[in-house]
N, C-alpha and C positions, 0 to 999 in steps of 0.2 A: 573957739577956745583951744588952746595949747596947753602939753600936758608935757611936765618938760620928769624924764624917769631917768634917776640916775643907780647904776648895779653898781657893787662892788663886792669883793670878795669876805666873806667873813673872817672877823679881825682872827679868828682859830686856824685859817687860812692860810700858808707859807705863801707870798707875794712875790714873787722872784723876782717880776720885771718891777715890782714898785722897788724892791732892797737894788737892782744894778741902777735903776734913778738917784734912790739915795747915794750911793757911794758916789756916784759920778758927780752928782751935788756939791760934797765933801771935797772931792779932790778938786775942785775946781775951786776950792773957794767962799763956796754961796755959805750965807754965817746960816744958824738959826732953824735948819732942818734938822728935825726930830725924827722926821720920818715920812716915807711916799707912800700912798697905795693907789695905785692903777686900776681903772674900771673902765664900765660900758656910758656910754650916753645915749637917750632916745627921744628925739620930736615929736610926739603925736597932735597932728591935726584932728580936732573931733569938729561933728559937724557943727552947722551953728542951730542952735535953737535948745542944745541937751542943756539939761538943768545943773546944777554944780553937783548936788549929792548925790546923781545917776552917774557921772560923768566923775567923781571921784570914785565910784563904786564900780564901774567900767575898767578902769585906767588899775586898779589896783589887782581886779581879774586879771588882765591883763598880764601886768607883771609877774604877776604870781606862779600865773600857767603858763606862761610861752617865753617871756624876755630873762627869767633867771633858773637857773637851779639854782634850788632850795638848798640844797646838801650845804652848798659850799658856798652862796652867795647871798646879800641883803639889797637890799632896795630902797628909795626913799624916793618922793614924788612931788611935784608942787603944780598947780594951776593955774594958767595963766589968761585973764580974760582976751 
């Protein structure tokens, strides 16, 4: 099972490199951008045999305690058999 975790910064969060994405966006042309925000991506491999609800309950530990601060950043998670 793969556990695919994505961080980003909370929307209360000034984005800087997502706002120079956007502009650069902008000046180039591309129609239809409202807006960029810039984060983290993570692959986790779990072993094989964890159960789904161990292994969501795992995986959101995880993010919680090691792959974000909390201050200033959110998370969201999906699972992949």
């Amino acid at each position: 099972m793969k556990a695919h975790v994505y961080v980003t910064l909370k929307r209360t969060v000034l984005d800087a490199q997502g706002q120079t994405v956007a502009d650069a966006l902008r000046r180039m042309q591309y129609q239809g951008i409202a807006d960029v925000r810039q984060g983290k991506y993570f692959l986790l491999t779990l072993d094989d045999g964890i159960e789904a609800g161990a292994a969501k309950a795992e995986v959101d530990r995880i993010a919680r305690e090691v792959l974000t601060n909390p201050v200033i950043e959110d998370f969201t998670f999906r699972l992949e058999d």
